[in-house]
N, C-alpha and C positions, 0 to 999 in steps of 0.2 A: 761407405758411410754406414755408421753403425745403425741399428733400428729405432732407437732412442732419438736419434740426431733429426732422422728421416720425419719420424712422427711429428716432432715438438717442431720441424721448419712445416709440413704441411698445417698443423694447427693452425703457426703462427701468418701462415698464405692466406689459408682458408678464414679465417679469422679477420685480417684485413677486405677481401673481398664481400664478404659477408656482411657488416661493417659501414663500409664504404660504400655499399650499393643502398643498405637501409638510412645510412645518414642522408644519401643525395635525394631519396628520396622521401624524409622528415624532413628533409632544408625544402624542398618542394612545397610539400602540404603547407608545413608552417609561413612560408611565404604568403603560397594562397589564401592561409587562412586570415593571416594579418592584414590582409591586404582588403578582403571580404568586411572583417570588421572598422577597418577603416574607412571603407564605402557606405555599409551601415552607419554607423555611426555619425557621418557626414551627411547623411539622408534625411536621418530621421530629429537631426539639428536642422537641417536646411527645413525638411517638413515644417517641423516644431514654430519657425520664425514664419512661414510663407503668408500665414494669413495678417499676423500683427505687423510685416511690411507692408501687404498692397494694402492694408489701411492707411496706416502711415505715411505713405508715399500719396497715394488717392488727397489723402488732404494734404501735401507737401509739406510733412510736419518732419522736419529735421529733430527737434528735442524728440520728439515720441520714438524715433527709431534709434535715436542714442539709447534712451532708457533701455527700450530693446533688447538693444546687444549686449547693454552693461549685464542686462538678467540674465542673457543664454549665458553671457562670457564666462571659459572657464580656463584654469591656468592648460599650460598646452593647446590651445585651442584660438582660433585668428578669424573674427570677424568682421564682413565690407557689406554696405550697401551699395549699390551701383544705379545711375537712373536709365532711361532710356537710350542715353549718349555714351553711355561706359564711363560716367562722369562719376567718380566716388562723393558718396553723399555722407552716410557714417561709415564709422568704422568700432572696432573694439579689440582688444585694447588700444588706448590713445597713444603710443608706444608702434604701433605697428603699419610698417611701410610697406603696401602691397606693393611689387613686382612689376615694372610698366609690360610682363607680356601676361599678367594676370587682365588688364583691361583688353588685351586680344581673346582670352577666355570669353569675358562678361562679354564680348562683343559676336561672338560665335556662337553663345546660347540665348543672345537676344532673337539674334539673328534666325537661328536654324528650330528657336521653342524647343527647343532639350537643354536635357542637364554635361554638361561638360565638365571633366575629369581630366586630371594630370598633373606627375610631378616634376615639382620645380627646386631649384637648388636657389636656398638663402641663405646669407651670411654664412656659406660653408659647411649647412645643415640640408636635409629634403625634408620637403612639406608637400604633403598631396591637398591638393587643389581643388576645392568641389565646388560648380557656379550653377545655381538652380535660376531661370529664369521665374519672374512673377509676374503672369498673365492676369489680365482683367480684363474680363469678357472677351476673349481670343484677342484683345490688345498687349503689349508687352509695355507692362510700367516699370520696369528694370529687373536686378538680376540682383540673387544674395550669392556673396562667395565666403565659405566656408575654407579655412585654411588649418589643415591639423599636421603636426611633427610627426614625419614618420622616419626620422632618422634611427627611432629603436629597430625599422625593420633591417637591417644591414645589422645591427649589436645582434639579435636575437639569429642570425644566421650563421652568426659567426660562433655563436655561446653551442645553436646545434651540431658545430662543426668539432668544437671545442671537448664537448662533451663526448660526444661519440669519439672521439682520441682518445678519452680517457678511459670510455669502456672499452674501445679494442684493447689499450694496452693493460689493462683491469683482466679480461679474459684472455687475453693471451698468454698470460700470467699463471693462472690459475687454472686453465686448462694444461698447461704446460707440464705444471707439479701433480695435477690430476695423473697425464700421462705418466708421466715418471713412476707415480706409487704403483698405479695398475700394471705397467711391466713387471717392477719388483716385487710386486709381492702375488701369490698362486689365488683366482680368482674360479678357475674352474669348479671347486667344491659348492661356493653359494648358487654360480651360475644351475648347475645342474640341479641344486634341491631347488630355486627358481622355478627350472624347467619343469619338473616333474611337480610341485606345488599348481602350475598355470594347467596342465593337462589332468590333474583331477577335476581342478576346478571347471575347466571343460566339458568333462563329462560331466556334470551337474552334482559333484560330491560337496555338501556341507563343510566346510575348514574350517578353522580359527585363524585368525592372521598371520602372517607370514610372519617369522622370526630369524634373522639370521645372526652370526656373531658378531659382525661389522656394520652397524647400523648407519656409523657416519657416510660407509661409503656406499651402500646399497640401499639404506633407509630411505630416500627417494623413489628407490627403483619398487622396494617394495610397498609404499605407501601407495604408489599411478597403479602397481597390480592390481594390488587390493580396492581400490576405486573401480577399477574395471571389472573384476571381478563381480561386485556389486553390482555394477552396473548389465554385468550381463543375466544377475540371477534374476533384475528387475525386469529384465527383458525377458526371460526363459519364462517370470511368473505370470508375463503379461500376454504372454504367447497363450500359454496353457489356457489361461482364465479367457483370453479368446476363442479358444477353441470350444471351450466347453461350452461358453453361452451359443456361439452357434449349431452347436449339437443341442442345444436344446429350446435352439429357435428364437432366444431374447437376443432384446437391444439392448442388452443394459449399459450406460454410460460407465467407463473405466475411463483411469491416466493415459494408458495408452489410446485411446478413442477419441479423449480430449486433443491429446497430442496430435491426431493423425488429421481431426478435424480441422485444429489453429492453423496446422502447414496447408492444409488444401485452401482453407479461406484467408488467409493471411501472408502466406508463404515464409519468405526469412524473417517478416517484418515482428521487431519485440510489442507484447505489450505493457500499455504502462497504467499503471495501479498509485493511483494517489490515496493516503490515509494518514489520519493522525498517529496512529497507532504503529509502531515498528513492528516488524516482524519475530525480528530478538533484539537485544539488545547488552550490552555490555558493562558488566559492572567490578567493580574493586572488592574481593571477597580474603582476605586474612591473604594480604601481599600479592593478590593472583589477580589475572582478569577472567570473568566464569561469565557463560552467554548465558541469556534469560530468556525464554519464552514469556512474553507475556498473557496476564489473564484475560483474555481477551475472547469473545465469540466469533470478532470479526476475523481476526490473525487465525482461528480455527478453522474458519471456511474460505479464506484468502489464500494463506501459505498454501495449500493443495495445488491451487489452480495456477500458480507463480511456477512451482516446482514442475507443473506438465508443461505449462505455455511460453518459460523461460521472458523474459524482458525487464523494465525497472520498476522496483518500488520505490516509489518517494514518501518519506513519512519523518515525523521528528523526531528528533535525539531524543531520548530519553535516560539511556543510561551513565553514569559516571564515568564510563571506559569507554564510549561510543569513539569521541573523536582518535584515543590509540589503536581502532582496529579498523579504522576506515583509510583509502589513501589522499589526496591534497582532495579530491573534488568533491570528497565525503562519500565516497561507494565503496561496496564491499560486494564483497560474492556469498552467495546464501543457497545452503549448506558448506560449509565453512572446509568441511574434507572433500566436498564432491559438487563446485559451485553449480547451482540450475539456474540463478536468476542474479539479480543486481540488485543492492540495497543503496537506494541514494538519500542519506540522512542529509535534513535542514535543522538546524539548530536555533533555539530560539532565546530569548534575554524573559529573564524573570517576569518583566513587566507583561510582554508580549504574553507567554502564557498565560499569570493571573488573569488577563483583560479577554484576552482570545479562547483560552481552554476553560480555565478554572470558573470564569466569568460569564461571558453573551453564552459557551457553547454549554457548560452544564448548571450553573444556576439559572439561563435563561430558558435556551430552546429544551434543555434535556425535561425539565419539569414539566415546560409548555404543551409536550408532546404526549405525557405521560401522564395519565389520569391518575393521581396519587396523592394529590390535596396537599400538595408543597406546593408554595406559591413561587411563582418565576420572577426572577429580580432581574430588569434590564435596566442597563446604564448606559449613558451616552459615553463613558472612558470605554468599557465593556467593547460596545459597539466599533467605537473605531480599530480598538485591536485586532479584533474580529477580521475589519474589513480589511487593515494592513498585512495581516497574516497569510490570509486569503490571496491576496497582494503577492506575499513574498514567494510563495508556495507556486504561483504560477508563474512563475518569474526561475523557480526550480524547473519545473515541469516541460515547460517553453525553451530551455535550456538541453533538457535530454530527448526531446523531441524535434532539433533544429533540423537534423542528418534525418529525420524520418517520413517520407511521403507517404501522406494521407493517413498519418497516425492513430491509431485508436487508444483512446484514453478514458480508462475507467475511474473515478474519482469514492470515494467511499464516506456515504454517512455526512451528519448534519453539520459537521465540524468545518466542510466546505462547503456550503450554498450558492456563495458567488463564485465561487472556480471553474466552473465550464462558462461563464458568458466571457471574463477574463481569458480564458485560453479562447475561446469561439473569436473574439474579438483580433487576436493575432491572427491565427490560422484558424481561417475557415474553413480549411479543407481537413481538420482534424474533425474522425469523429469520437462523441463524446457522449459519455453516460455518468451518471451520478445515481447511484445505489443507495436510497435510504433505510437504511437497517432499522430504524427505531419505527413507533407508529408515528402515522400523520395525523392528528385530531382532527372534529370538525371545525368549520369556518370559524363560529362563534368563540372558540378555545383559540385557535390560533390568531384570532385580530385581534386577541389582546400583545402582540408583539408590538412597538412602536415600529417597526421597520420590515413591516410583510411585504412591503413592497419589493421592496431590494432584496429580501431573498426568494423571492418567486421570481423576479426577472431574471437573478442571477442562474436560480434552477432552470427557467426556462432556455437557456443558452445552451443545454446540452441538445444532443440528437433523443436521446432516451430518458426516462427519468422511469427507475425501478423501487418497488416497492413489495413486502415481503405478501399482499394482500389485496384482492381487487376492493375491497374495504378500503383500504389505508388511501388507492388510487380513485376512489370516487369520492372520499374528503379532501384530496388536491388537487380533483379536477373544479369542485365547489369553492373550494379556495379562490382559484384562481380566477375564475368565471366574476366572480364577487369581488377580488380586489385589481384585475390585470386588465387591459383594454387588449382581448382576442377573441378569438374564433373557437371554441369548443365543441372538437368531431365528434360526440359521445357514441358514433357509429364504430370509428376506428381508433379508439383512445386516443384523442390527440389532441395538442393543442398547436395555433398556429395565429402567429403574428408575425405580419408582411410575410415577407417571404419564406422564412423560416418555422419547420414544422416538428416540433418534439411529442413523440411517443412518450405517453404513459403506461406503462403495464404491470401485472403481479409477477416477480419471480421470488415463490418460495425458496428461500434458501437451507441449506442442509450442511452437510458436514461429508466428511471422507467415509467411506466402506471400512476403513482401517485405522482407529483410534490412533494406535502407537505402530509402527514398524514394526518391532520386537518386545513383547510386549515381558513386561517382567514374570518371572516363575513363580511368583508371593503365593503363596497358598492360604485358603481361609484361614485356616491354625496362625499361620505365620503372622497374618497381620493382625489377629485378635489379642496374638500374645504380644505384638509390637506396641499396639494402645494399652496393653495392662487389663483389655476386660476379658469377662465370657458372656457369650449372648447368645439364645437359640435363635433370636431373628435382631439382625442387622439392617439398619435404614441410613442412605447417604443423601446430603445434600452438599451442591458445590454451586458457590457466586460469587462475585464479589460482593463487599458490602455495601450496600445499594438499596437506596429504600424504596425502589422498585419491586427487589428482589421478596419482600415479603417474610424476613425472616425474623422477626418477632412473632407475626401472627402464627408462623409456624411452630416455634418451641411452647407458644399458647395451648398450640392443638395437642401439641407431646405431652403438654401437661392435664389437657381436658382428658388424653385420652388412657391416662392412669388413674385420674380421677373416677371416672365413668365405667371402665376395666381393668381392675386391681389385679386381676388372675394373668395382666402383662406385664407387673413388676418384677424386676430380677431377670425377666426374659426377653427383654427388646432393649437394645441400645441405639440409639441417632446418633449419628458421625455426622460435623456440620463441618467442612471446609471454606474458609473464608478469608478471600484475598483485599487486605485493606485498598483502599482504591478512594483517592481524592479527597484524601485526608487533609487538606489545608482548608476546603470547604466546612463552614459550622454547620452545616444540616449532616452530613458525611461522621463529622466530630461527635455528635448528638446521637445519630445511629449507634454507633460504635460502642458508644455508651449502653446506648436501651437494650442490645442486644446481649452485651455482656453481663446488665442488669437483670435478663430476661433469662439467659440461661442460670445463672445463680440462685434465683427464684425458683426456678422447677425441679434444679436439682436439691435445694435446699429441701424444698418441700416432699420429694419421693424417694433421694438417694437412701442406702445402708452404709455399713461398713463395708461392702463386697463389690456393691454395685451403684452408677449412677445412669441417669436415663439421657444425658446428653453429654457426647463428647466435642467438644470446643475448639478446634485446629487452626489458628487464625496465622494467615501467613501466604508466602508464596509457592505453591506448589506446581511443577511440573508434571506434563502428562505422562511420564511413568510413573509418575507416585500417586498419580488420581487414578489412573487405572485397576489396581485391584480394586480398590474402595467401587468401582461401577462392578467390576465382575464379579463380585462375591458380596454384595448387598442384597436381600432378600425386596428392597423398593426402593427407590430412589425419589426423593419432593420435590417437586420445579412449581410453587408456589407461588410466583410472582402475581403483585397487583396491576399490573399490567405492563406485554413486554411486548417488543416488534417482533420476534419469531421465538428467543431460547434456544440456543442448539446443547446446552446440559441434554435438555429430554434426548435427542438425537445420539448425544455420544454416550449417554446410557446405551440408547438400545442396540448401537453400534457394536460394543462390546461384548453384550450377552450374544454369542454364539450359544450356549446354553441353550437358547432361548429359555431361558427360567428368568425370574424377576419380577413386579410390576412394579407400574409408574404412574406415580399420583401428579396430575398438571394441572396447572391453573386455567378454569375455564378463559381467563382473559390474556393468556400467552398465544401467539401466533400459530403456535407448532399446534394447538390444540385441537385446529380445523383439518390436520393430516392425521393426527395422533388419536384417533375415535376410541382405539382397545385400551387407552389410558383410563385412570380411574378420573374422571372431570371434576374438579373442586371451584367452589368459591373463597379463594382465599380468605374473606372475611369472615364467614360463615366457620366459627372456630369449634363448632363441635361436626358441623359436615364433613370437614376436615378431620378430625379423631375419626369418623366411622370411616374415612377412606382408608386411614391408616389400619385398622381393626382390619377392613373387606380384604387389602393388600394380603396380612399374614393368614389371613383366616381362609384365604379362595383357594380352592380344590388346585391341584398342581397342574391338572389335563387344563383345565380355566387357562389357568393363568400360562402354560406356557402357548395355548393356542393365541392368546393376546400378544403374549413376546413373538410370536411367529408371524401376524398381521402385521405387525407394527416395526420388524424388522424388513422385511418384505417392500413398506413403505418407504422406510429410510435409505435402500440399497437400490428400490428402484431412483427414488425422488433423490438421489448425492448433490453431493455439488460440484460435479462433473459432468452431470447434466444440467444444473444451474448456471456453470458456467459457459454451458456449450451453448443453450438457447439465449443465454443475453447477449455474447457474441455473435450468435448465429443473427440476429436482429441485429445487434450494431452494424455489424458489417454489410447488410444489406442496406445501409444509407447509401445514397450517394454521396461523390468526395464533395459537390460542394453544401452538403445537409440540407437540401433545399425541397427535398421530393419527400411524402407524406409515404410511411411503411406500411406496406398491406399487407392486412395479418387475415391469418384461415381462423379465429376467433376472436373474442374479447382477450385484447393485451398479451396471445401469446401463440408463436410456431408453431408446428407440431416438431415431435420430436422425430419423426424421419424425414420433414424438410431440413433440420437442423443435421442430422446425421450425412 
């Protein structure tokens, strides 16, 4: 037998065995599984009816338990009342003739005060069977039977039997012709440059990717290299950078630390990351689909922690291509060449958004929380989207968490309030944290919400509740004390009703040690001649447009600070990066406006022919395009009137390995209370502002980069890999059923070598 012949019948053996063993054992699962949701499903109907029966029945009101059933009744689905005798009392649909061994049922769970289960054959169909006794007061006032079609389970075993046919014969196929070309045609030459390509890389030699002349047939082979490859430099660099802080005696939190910490406190088990916000997202760009990072703070300090701790994110669809890159359940793998994590998109209907996003979460809460003298507009349409949304999201969540014991579920920011008492309410043994990224106001700001109620119960349903400030956590624990009926441990930050005891604490958040992975080569020259200017001192700001963000009163100060020091004209340029953001909103529309009115004005008033004093970049950029713009700006403005942390200031300093730079912050941005070597402004204060800008260019170089050195220092110890290790390290320290109060060696937080 030729060697041809040999090969393509072992395939075609191998192939079937192969095959054949994972069908019998997806006909299995898939059994089990249907069979599980059918017992569900029949539960939590039978639950759903138990109490409007033993009323019904208690008063022997036969119309009351017809109306009943007509309400549950659903098409595919067969409902009975039965009394004490197994004597059928309603039924639904009127159409439907129980079984005379289904009254042996009802007579079995009268009898024995259990639920009884089993399927029956009717009219030439199966139906499983479910008869919930209804007890009143350890008495038995009869029995509900639930009757559901489960004749799809046999179709659906057959469809997995089916299928799997068609992929053995699909890959037998094509394994077959596979075989064939790789005999005929000389495969030794790529193999070898493979070989020796894998053995540099070994030895730790910098490559470019592997290129061979046969892409169709090795392109694979050499995409999984170049994945591992990567993956081993990530390893080789996490090695080193281990090594060396233990030579030099620090703790500092890295990906690999993070990593080594989640397997030791969590082991296989994924985590899962709720947020409005996607991670990337996918959109339609000149006939292609092109992924988006969005501008986001939160996906800045999120993605990191995703990529070490690997589990699911659930967040909304955002972009135009989302649903062509996800598969039927909506998840995707993230990083797209090298997946670390699970992206589980929900997608929403216009309404739901206007009402839920656009609506209760940033004309309502977003204003409410942010001292900025825009008024909050709440609606009752607002409100309910809000709550439905919240709704649906858990309803996601609870979905990817069903296979998970004692799950932990971090949820993120103000967009879900009631999401952990929703998910607490399913599974209590899920523990749960809600992360409020923005600020909390005090009591008097926040009761002007009509519905503080319901979103403090709903917050209070987590085990944790995180806040970027032991500030932000003493106006919710005043909050709460003033609108909640509980117990306030202001010893242990906690709060506790009945039984249930949720932690309040600060976790400053931060950003990665490493802006970009590979950060672009762009050289000052490079990008000065790319904008078209020349400038001896460069200043950057990057936000969205946000009228938080403070950035009218900043091109104010640009223009005070020409006014006031003429000897800077010609010689200082501002770079504003500006990502439109929530642009359907009219205050967002209005911004947009002033802003562009506002640079027009200043440059109207100081520009030449040569030179203007603001460059204006509105758009969405990418963090290798934001990148030089931080490493080769002489300061950076994080101006904001008031924000819950910033991490701009952070991925500034991130960047300057230089350590050269300074960086002008808003006295009332979060990061300000870490960030001391910054220059501190009053945003409003618009000539205090000019002289920071003035100290920034003007401070001796030894000054200023010992500032960039404190303030790096800070950022590298404080990441957010230690952000993420201590609010896990806390999570996980609940118990499974959330019921035991967390004892902390501080106010609201670990230490960091309990958490290590």
């Amino acid at each position: 037998m030729r060697v041809t012949t040999r090969l393509v019948l072992a395939i075609w053996i191998t192939a079937l065995a192969v095959v054949a063993g994972f069908a019998y054992l997806q006909v299995s699962d898939e059994r089990q599984r249907l069979r599980q949701e059918l017992e569900r499903r029949a539960s939590l109907l039978g639950e759903g009816l138990q109490d409007g029966v033993e009323a019904a029945l208690s008063r022997n009101s036969r119309p009351a338990l017809e109306r009943l059933l007509k309400r549950f009744g659903r098409p595919g689905q067969r409902l009975a009342v039965y009394d004490t005798k197994a004597s059928l009392v309603a039924l639904a649909p009127e159409s439907f003739v129980p079984r005379p061994e289904t009254a042996s049922d009802v007579t079995a769970a009268i009898t024995s005060g259990s639920v009884q289960q089993v399927f029956r054959q009717m009219s030439g169909r199966t139906f499983y069977v479910y008869v919930m006794p209804v007890p009143r007061e350890e008495k038995p006032l009869g029995a509900v039977a639930v009757v559901l079609d489960a004749s799809y389970l046999a179709e659906a075993e057959q469809a997995v039997w089916r299928e799997n046919g068609i992929r053995f014969l699909v890959l037998g196929a094509i394994l077959s012709l596979i075989a064939l070309l790789v005999v005929r045609m000389s495969i030794t030459g790529p193999m070898a440059k493979i070989t020796r390509w894998t053995k540099a890389v070994r030895r730790g030699q910098h490559l470019e990717p592997m290129k061979l002349g046969d892409p169709s047939l090795f392109g694979p082979i050499t995409r999984e290299v170049s994945v591992l490859a990567r993956s081993l430099q990530r390893a080789r660099a996490a090695a080193e950078e281990e090594a060396a802080l233990r030579l030099k005696g620090e703790t500092l939190w890295t990906e690999e630390r993070l990593k080594q910490f989640v397997k030791l406190r969590l082991g296989e088990a994924p985590l899962f990351v709720v947020s409005n916000r996607e991670p990337v997202s996918h959109v339609w760009k000149d006939g292609r689909i092109v992924a988006r990072r969005p501008a986001s703070g939160l996906v800045t300090a999120m993605e990191p922690v995703m990529r070490a701790c690997g589990g699911v994110w659930t967040a909304q669809a955002s972009g135009d291509a989302d649903r062509e890159t996800t598969d039927a359940g909506g998840h995707l793998g993230v990083p797209a060449d090298d997946p670390r994590y699970q992206v589980r998109r929900v997608w929403l209907s216009k309404e739901e958004e206007d009402g839920y996003y656009y609506g209760f979460a940033n004309e309502g809460l977003w204003p409410l929380c942010h001292i900025v003298h825009t008024r909050p507009q709440f609606r009752p349409a607002d409100w309910a989207q809000y709550r439905a949304v919240n709704e649906r999201f858990a309803e996601a969540v609870l979905e990817e968490i069903q296979h998970t014991e004692s799950p932990l579920v971090l949820i993120q920011d103000y967009h879900f309030a009631l999401l952990p008492a929703l998910i607490k309410a399913q599974r209590p043994d899920a523990r749960t944290a809600i992360f409020w990224h923005i600020p909390w106001p005090n009591f008097e700001a926040f009761s002007i919400c009509p519905w503080q109620e319901d979103l403090l119960r709903g917050m209070l349903g987590a085990d944790l509740i995180g806040f970027h400030t032991q500030y932000y956590c003493n106006n919710f624990l005043e909050t709460v004390e003033r609108v909640v009926e509980a117990r306030i441990d202001r010893e242990n930050f906690s709060v506790n009703r009945g039984s249930h005891t949720t932690s309040v604490k600060p976790f400053p958040i931060s950003v990665a040690p490493t802006f970009v992975d590979d950060p672009p080569k762009t050289s000052r020259e490079e990008l000065l001649a790319e904008l078209g200017i020349s400038a001896e001192f460069v200043g950057v700001g990057v936000e969205r447009l946000d009228y938080t963000k403070g950035i009218p009163e900043r091109f104010l100060a640009i223009g005070r600070l020409f006014e006031r020091f003429p000897e800077y004209r010609e010689r200082l340029v501002f770079v504003q990066l500006a990502a439109p953001s929530r642009s359907t909103i009219r205050r967002y529309q209005e911004l947009e406006a002033e802003v562009e009115t506002t640079v027009q004005m200043v440059n109207r008033a100081f520009q030449t022919r040569r030179w203007r004093p603001i460059v204006y970049l509105k758009g969405h950029h990418e963090h290798r395009d934001i990148w030089p713009f931080y490493r080769h700006a002489d300061f950076c403005m994080v101006t904001s009137l008031h924000d819950g942390m910033n991490l701009v200031a952070k991925e500034f300093i991130s960047v300057r390995d230089d350590e050269d730079g300074a960086l002008i912050l808003s006295q009332f941005a979060g990061a300000s209370s870490e960030l001391r070597d910054a220059l501190l402004v009053n945003p409003y204060d618009i000539d205090g502002v000019a002289d920071a800008i003035r100290a920034a260019v003007a401070m001796p170089p030894e000054e200023r980069r010992a500032r960039m050195a404190r303030m790096r220092q800070t950022v590298r110890e404080h990441n957010i890999y230690r952000w993420a290790g201590l609010l896990l390290n806390d999570l996980s320290r609940i118990p499974e059923e959330g019921t035991a109060t967390l004892t902390a060696t501080t106010p609201g937080r670990a230490s960091d070598e309990e958490a290590a």
